[in-house]
PATOR-840990 format. One record per residue (C-alpha): residue in three letters; residue number from 0; y, x, z. Coordinates in Angstrom, 3 decimals. Layout:
<recs>
  kekol  zaro        c2        c1        c3
    Ala   NUM         Y         X         Z
...
</recs>
This chain:
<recs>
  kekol  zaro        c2        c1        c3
    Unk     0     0.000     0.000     0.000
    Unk     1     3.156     1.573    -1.046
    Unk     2     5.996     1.934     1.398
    Unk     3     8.533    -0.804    -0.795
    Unk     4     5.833    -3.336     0.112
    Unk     5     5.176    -2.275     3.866
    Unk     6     9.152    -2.759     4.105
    Unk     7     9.368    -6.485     2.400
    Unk     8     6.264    -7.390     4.860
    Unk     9     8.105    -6.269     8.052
    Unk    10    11.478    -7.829     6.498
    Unk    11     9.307   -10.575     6.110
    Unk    12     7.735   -10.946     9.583
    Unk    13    11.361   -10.322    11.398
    Unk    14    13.539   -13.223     9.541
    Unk    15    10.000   -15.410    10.517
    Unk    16    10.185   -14.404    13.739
    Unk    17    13.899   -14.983    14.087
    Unk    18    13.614   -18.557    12.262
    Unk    19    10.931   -19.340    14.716
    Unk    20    13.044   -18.641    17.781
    Unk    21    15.827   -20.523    16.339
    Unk    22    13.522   -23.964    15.831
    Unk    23    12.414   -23.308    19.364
    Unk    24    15.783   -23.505    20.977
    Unk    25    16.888   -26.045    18.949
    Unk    26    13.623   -28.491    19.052
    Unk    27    12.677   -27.978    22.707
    Unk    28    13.044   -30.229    25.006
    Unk    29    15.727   -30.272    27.514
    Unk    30    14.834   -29.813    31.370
    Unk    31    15.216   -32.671    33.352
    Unk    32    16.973   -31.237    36.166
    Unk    33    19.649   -28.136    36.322
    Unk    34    20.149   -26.531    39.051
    Unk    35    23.368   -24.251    39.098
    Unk    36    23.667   -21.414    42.385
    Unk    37    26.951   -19.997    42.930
    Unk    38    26.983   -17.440    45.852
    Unk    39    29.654   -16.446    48.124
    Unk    40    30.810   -13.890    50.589
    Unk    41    32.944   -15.870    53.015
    Unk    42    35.559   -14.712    55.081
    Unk    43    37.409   -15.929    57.376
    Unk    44    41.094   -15.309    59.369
    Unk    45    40.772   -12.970    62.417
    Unk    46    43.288   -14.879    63.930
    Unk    47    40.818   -17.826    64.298
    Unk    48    38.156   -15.519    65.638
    Unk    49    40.780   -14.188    68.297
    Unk    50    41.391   -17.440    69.465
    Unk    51    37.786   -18.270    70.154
    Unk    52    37.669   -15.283    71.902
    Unk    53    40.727   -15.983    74.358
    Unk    54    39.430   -19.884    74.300
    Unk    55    35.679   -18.364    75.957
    Unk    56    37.514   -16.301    78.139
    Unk    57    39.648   -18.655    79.560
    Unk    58    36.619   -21.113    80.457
    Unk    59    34.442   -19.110    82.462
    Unk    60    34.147   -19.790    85.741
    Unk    61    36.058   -17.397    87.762
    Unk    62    39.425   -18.075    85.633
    Unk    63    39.056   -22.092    85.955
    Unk    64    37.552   -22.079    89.528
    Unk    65    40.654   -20.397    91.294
    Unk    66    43.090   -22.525    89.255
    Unk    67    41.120   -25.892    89.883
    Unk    68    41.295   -24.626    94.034
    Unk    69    45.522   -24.099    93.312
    Unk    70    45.670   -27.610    92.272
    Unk    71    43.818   -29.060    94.909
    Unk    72    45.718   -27.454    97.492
    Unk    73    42.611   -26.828    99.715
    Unk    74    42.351   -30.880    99.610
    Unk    75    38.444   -30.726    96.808
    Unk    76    35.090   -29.373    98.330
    Unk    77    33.419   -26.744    96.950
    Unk    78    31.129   -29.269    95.075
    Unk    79    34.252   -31.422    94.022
    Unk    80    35.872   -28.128    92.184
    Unk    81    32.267   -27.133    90.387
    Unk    82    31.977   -30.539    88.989
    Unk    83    35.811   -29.675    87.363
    Unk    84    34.687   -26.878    85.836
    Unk    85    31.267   -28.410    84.695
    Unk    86    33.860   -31.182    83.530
    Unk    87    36.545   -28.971    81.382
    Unk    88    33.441   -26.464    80.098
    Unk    89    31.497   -29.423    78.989
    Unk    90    32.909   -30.522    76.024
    Unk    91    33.660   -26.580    74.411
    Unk    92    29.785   -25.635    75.384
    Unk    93    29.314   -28.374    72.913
    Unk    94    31.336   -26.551    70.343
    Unk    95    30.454   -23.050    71.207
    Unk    96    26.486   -23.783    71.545
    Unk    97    24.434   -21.854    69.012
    Unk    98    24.834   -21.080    66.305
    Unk    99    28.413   -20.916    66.897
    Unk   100    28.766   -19.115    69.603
    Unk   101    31.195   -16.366    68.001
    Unk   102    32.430   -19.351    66.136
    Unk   103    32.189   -18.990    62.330
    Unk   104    32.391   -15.706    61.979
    Unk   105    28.276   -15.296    62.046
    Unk   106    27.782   -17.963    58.748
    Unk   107    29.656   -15.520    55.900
    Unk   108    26.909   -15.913    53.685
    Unk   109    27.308   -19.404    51.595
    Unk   110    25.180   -20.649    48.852
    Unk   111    26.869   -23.887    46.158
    Unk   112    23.667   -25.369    44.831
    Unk   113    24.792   -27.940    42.222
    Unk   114    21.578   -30.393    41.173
    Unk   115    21.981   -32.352    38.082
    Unk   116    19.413   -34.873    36.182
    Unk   117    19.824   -34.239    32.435
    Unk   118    17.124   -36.662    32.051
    Unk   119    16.651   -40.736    30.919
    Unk   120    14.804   -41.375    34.416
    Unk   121    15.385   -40.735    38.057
    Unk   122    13.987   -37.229    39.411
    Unk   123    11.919   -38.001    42.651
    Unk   124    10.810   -35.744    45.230
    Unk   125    13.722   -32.600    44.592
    Unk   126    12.885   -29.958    46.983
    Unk   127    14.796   -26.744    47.639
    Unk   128    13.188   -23.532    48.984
    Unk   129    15.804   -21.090    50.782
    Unk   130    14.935   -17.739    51.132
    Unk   131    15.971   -17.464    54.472
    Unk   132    16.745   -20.078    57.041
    Unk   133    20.884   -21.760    56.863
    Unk   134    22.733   -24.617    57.763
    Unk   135    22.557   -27.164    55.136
    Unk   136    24.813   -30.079    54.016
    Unk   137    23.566   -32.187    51.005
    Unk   138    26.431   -34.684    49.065
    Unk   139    24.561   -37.042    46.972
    Unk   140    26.307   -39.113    43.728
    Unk   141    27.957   -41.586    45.883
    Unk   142    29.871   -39.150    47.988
    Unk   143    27.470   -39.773    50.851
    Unk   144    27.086   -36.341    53.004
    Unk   145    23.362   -35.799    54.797
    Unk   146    24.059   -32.595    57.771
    Unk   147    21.260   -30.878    59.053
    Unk   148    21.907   -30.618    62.652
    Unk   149    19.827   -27.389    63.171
    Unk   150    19.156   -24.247    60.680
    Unk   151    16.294   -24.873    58.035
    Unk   152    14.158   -23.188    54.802
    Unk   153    13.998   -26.171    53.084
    Unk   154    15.689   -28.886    51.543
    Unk   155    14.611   -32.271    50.280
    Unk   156    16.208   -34.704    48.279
    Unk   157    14.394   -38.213    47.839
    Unk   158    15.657   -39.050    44.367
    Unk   159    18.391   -38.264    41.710
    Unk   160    19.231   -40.912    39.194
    Unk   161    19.378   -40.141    35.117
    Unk   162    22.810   -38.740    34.433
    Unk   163    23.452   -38.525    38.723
    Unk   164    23.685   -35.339    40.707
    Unk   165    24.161   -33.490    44.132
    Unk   166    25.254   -30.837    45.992
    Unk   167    23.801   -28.696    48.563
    Unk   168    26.026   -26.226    50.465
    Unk   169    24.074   -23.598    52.678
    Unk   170    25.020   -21.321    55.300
    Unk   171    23.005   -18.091    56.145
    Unk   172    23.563   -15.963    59.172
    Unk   173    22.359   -13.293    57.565
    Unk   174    23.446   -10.060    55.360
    Unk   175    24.990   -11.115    51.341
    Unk   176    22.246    -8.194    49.964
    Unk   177    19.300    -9.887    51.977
    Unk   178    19.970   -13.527    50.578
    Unk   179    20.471   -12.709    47.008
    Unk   180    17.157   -10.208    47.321
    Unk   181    15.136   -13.491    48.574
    Unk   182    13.084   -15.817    46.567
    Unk   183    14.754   -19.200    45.984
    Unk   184    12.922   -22.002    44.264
    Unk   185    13.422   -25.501    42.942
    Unk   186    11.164   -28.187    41.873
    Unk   187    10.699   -31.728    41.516
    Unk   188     8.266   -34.262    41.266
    Unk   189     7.071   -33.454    37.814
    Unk   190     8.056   -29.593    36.959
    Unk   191    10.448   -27.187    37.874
    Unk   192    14.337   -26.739    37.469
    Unk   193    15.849   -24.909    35.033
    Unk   194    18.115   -22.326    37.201
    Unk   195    21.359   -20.835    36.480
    Unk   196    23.164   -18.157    38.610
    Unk   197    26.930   -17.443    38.521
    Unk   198    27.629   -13.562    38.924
    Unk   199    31.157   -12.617    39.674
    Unk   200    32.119    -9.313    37.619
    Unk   201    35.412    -7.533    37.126
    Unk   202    37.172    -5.414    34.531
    Unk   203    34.467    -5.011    31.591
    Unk   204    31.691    -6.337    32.535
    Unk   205    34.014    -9.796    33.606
    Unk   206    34.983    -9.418    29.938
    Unk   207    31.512    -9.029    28.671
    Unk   208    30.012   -11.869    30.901
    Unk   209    32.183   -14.192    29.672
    Unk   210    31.735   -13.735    25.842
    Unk   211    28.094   -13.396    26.427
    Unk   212    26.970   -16.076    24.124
    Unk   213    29.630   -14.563    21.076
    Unk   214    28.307   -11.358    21.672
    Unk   215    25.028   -12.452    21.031
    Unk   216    25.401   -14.572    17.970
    Unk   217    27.495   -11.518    16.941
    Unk   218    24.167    -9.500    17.260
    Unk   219    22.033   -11.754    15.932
    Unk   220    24.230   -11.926    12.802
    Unk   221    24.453    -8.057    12.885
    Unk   222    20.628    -8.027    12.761
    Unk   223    20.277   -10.300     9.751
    Unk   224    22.687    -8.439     7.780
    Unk   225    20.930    -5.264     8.418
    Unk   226    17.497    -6.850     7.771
    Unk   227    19.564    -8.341     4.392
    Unk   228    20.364    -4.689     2.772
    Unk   229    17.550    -3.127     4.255
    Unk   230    15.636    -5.706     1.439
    Unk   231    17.827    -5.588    -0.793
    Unk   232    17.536    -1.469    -1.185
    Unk   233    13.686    -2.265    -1.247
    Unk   234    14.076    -4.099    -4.085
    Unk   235    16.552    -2.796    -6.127
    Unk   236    14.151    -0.608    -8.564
    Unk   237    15.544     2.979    -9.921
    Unk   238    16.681     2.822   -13.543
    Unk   239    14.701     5.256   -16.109
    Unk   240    16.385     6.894   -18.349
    Unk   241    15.581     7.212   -21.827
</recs>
């Protein structure tokens, strides 16, 4: 086999091959659910975490039990003034019980799952594995928020109607590096959702992420044209002369 024929067979086998991949992505079916993950380092004012500082300071025992025993001018038992100070620490133990007992500061890890049904029927059964346990909020459609009191792995959503979505916000006490390292998975009753993950780049890369879809068709079109001369040189015979 000569080497002109060798190159209109792989010619041959690459615009195939690049025709196929075209009639898959534009005859394949469209997942039923998206799911689109946008991470985030939080941060948060130091001035806030100062004042939960001073505000646990100011609540322990020895600072409220003297003033309580000022007040009362000698007149309140000793059992009278701990019930005060049971009293006025009650209601910020509430607030300052775990996980927030350094306030928000712990919680700078935060994960934006949005959910949505592409589909012509509802999506049942939508569960969301975490790779690490957070505090969860879910918003459904309607507007309706679901909290989860306590930290969790997992998330379940009952049903999402054709054209609906939701949103599920997490919050990790744990390191930015260790959550995006973690295996995170979505599925529903039926298959599995098709994922997307927003990256935030700078300078050149920014630029690059952001045409990525030009860039490729620019490629692709680069490739063709390339594969186009390349058979075009294989064809064009040399002229004899006579």
């Amino acid at each position: 086999m000569s080497w002109e024929k060798v190159g209109k067979l792989l010619a041959a086998v690459l615009l195939g091959v690049v025709a196929l991949l075209v009639g898959y992505a534009v005859l394949k079916d469209q997942p039923r659910l998206t799911a689109t993950l946008t991470y985030a380092y939080l941060t948060y004012p130091s001035q806030f975490s100062e004042r939960i500082s001073r505000a646990n300071d100011q609540l322990k025992y020895e600072r409220l039990q003297p003033r309580i025993n000022s007040i009362g001018e000698g007149a309140l038992s000793q059992y009278q003034v701990d019930k005060l100070v049971e009293l006025a620490q009650e209601p910020y133990a509430q607030l300052f019980a775990k996980p927030f007992e350094a306030g928000l500061v712990d919680h700078r890890t935060g994960l934006l799952i949005d959910l949505h049904n592409t589909g012509s029927s509802e999506v049942r059964q939508v569960k969301v594995r975490l790779p690490v346990k957070g505090l969860v909020q879910v918003r459904d459609a309607a507007g309706n928020d679901s909290i989860f009191e306590s930290a969790t792995s997992g998330v379940q959503i009952p049903a999402i109607e054709p054209g609906g979505s939701s949103r599920v916000w997490v919050y990790f006490d744990a390191d930015y590096s260790q959550i995006r390292q973690g295996g995170l998975g979505i599925s529903f009753d039926g298959g599995e959702a098709q994922v997307r993950v927003y990256h935030e780049y700078t300078g050149f890369p920014a630029l690059v992420a952001r045409y990525s879809h030009e860039l490729v068709a620019v490629l692709g079109l680069a490739l063709l044209a390339v594969l186009a001369m390349g058979y075009a040189c294989l064809t064009r015979r040399p002229r004899t002369h006579q």
